[in-house]
N, C-alpha and C positions, 0 to 999 in steps of 0.2 A: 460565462466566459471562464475558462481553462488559462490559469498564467503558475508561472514560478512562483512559488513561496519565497518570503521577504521576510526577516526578522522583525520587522512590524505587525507580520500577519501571526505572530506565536502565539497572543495570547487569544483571537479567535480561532484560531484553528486546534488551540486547548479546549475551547469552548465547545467547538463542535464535537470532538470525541467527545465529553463529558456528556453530551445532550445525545448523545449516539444511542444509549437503551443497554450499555454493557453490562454483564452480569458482576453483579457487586464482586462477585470472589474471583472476576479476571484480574491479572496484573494491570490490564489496560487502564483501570481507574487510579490504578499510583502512579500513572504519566504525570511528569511534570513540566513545568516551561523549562527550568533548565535542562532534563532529557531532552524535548524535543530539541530544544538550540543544539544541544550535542551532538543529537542523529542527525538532524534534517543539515547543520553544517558542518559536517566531518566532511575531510577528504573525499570526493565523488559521491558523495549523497547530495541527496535534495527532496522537491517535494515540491505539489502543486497544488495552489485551491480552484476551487469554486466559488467564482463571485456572484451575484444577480441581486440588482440593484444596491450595489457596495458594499451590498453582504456577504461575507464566508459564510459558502453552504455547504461547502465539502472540503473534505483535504484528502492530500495519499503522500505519501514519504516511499523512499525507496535508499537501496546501498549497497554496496557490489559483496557477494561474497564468492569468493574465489576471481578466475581470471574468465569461466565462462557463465557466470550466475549473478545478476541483480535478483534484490529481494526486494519486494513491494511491501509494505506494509502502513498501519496506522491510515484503511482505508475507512473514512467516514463521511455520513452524510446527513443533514439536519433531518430528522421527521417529516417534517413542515413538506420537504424539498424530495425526499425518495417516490420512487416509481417516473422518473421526469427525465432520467439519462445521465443523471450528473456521477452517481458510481462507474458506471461503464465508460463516461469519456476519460474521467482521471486513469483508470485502469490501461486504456488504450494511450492515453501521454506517458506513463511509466515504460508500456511497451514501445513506446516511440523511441523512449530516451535509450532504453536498453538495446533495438537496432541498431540506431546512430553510433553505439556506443562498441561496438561488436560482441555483445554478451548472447550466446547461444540459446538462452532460456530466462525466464520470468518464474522465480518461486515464491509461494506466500506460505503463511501458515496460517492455520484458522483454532481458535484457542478452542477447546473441549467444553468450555461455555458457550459457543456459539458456533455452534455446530449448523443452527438451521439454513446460514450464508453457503456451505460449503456448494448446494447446488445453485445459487449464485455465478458462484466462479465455474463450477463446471459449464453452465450455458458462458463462458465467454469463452470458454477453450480451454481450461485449465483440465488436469488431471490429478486423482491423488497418486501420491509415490510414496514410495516404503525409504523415505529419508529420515536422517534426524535434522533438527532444525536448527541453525547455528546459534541463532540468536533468542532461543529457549529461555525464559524469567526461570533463575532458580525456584526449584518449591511448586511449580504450578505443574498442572498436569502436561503431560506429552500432548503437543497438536496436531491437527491434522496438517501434512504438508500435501502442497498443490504446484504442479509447474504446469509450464505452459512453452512449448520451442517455441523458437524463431528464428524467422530465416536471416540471416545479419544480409547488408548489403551488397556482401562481395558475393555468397550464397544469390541472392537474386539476380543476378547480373549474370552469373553462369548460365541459371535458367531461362 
């Protein structure tokens, strides 16, 4: 099950990135609970888990940058629980939120540690782009960024 993130769910869904497999010299490991409370509830952000059997077994955060661009990010999924679907449905509820929402594209960025994911996202429809990334860890290397369009809903309605 695919639901909203709930500030009860902070300290699992820490737990999940932790148990993720990230490369020790990513920033991803100096996530904290009070970042994600930060990110996941700012203004227009948010974020969904993964439940099965009342356990977080994934999580994905998202937050607008600019007027036509959501950034998906802090996608994770337990070990135990990858190759089962649960990366690509959270991905596809970030893409939902960002139709609903009229933002014309989905961007991520993929850290230079973890580069092997990047064709991941390419099979969901991402591409890379020759972007900078806004919300870049100072000190860490340049990521790869990936976007993905979308058709907003007034776009579909035309077609």
């Amino acid at each position: 099950m695919i639901r909203p993130v709930t500030p009860a769910d902070l300290p699992a869904l820490h737990a999940v990135m932790m148990a993720a497999g990230m490369d020790p010299r990513s920033s991803w490991n100096r996530t904290t609970l009070e970042g994600l409370q930060e990110s996941l509830f700012a203004p227009d952000s948010g974020g969904f888990v993964a439940v099965d059997g009342g356990e977080v077994c994934g999580c994905v955060s998202f937050r607008p940058d600019g007027e036509d661009t959501l950034t998906l990010n802090k996608l994770a999924t337990l070990p135990r629980h990858r190759d089962q679907g649960i990366g690509a449905a959270l991905v596809r509820a970030v893409e939902q939120v960002a139709t609903e929402r009229g933002f014309g594209r989905v961007l991520l960025a993929v850290s230079q540690f973890n580069l092997e994911v990047v064709l991941y996202y390419e099979r969901l429809g991402y591409v890379q782009a020759d972007e900078i990334y806004a919300f870049a860890s100072p000190g860490s290397p340049v990521p790869v960024v990936l976007v993905k369009a979308l058709q907003t809903p007034l776009q579909k309605a035309v077609t």
